[in-house]
C-alpha positions in Angstrom: -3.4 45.7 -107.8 -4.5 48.8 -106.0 -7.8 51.2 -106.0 -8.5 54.0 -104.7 -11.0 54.9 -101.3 -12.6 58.2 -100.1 -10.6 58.0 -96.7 -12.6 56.1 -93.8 -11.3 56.5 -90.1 -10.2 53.1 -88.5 -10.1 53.0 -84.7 -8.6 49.5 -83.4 -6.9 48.4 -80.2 -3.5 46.6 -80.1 -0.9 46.5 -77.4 3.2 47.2 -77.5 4.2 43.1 -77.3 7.8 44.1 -77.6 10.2 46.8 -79.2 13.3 47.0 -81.9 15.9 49.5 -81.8 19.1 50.2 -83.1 22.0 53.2 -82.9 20.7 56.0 -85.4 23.6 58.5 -84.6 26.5 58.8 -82.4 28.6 61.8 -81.8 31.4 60.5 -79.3 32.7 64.1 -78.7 29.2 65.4 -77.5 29.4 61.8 -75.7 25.7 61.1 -77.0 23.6 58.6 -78.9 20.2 58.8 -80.5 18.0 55.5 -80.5 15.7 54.8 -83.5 12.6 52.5 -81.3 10.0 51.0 -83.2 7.0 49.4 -81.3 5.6 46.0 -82.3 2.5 44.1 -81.5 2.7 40.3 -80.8 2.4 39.5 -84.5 5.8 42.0 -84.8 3.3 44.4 -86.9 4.6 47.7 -86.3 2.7 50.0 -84.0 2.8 53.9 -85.3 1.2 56.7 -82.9 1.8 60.3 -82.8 2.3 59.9 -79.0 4.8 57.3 -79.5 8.6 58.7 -79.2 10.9 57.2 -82.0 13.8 58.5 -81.0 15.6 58.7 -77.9 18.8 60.5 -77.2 21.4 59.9 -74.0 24.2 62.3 -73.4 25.7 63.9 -70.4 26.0 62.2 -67.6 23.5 59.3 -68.5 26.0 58.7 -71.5 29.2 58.5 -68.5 27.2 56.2 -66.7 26.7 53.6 -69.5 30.2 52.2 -69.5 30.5 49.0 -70.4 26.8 47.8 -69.0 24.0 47.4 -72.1 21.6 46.8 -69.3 22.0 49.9 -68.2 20.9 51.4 -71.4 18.0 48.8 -72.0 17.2 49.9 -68.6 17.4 53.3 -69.3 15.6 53.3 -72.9 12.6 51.4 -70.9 12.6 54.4 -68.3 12.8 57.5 -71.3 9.7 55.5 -73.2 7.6 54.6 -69.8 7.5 51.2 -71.0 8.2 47.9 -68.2 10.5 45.4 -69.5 8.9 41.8 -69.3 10.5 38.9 -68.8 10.7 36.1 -71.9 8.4 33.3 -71.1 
């Protein structure tokens, strides 16, 4: 069941526990790829803020430089969203 409310703002804190992300497009002749990210909080809730990219897009030379290596590209996703990869405990 559902009901309606007069809207009612609801400020909380949470923190960005960890992140998902998977190939949303990839053009191979532009030599680019577009990264869907979603954030998650320790409970794997999703985490949705304006200031939060979803997307992230590597072409050019950062696409040449990928080769083979997916660290390079968790590195580089982790760079393009100013976030610090942690290491599993």
């Amino acid at each position: 069941m559902s009901a309606l409310v007069e809207p009612l703002s609801v400020t909380y804190s949470t923190s960005i526990d960890h992140i998902c992300y998977y190939v949303q497009s990839m053009d191979l002749s532009k030599k680019e790829i577009v990264f869907f990210v979603t954030y998650l909080d320790v409970n794997d809730v999703i985490i949705t803020m304006p200031e939060l990219p979803s997307m992230v897009t590597i072409s050019g030379e950062e696409y040449n430089l990928w080769g083979q290596d997916d660290g390079y590209i968790i590195q580089l996703l982790f760079k393009k969203l100013n976030l610090t990869p942690r290491t599993p405990t």
